[in-house]
C-alpha positions in Angstrom: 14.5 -170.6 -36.6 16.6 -172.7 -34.3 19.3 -174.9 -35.7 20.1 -178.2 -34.3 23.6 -176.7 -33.7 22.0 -174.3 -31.5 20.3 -176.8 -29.2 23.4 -178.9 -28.6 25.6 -175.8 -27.8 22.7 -174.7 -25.3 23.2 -178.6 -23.9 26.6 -177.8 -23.6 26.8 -174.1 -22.6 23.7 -174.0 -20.0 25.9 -176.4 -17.5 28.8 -172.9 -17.9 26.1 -170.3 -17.1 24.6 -168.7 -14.2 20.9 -169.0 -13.9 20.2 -165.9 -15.0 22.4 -166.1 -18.1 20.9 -169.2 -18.7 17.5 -167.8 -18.9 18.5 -164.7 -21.3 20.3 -167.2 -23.6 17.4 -169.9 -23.6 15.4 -166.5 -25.0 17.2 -165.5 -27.2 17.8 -169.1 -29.1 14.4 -169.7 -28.7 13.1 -166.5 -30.2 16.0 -165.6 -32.9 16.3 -162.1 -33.6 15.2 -160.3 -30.4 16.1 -156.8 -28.8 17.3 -156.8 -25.4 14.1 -155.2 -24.9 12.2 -157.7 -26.2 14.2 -160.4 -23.9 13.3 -158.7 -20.9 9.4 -158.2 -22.2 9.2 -161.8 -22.6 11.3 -162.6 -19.2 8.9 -160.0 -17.1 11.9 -158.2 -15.6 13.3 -154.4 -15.9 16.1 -154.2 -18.4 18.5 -153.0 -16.0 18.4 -156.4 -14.4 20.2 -157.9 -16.8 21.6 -155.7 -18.9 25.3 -157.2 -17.6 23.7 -160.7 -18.9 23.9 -159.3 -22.1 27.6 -157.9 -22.0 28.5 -161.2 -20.5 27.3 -163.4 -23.2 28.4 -160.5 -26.3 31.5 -160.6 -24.5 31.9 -164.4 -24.4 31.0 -164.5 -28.0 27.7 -167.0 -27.3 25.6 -164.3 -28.8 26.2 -161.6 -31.3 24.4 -158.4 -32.7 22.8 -159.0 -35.5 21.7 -155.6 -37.3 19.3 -153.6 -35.8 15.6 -152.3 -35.7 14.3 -148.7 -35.0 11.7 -148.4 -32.5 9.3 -145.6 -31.1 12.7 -143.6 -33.3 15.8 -145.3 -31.2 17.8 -147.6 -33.2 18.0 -151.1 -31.2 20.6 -154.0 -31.5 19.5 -157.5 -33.0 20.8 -160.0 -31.2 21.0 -163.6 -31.7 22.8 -167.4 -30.9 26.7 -167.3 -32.4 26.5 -170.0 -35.0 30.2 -170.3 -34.7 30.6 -170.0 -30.8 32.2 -173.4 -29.8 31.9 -174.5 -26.2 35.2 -175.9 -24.1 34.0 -179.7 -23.8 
């Protein structure tokens, strides 16, 4: 579920974010809870090629973990938009 919150703080963050950060946030805000599996699944690249996209935006505090999942028995990270994160206008 994407709130209308979250579209205006993509507005306003994409223009702050390298392409490739752009692309793993548009993702994740378009898909909600996702793994940073599931990210790069949907994105068709290796997970270590963006794995520092990830830190980047946890980091920032545009994204956050939100619980996690356990798959094929490894315990995976949620991750989501920041409903709080509030962009520098």
């Amino acid at each position: 579920m994407i709130h209308r919150n979250s579209k205006d703080t993509y507005r306003k963050i994409k223009k702050s974010l390298s392409p490739r950060r752009a692309l793993v946030y548009s993702v994740i805000n378009r898909h909600g809870l996702v793994t940073r599996h599931d990210v790069a699944n949907i994105l068709g690249l290796e997970l270590y090629r963006i794995s520092g996209r990830f830190t980047e935006l946890l980091e920032s505090g545009a994204i956050i973990e939100h619980g996690s999942e356990v798959v094929d028995g490894r315990k995976r990270a949620l991750l989501c938009i920041n409903p709080d994160y509030q962009v520098a206008a």
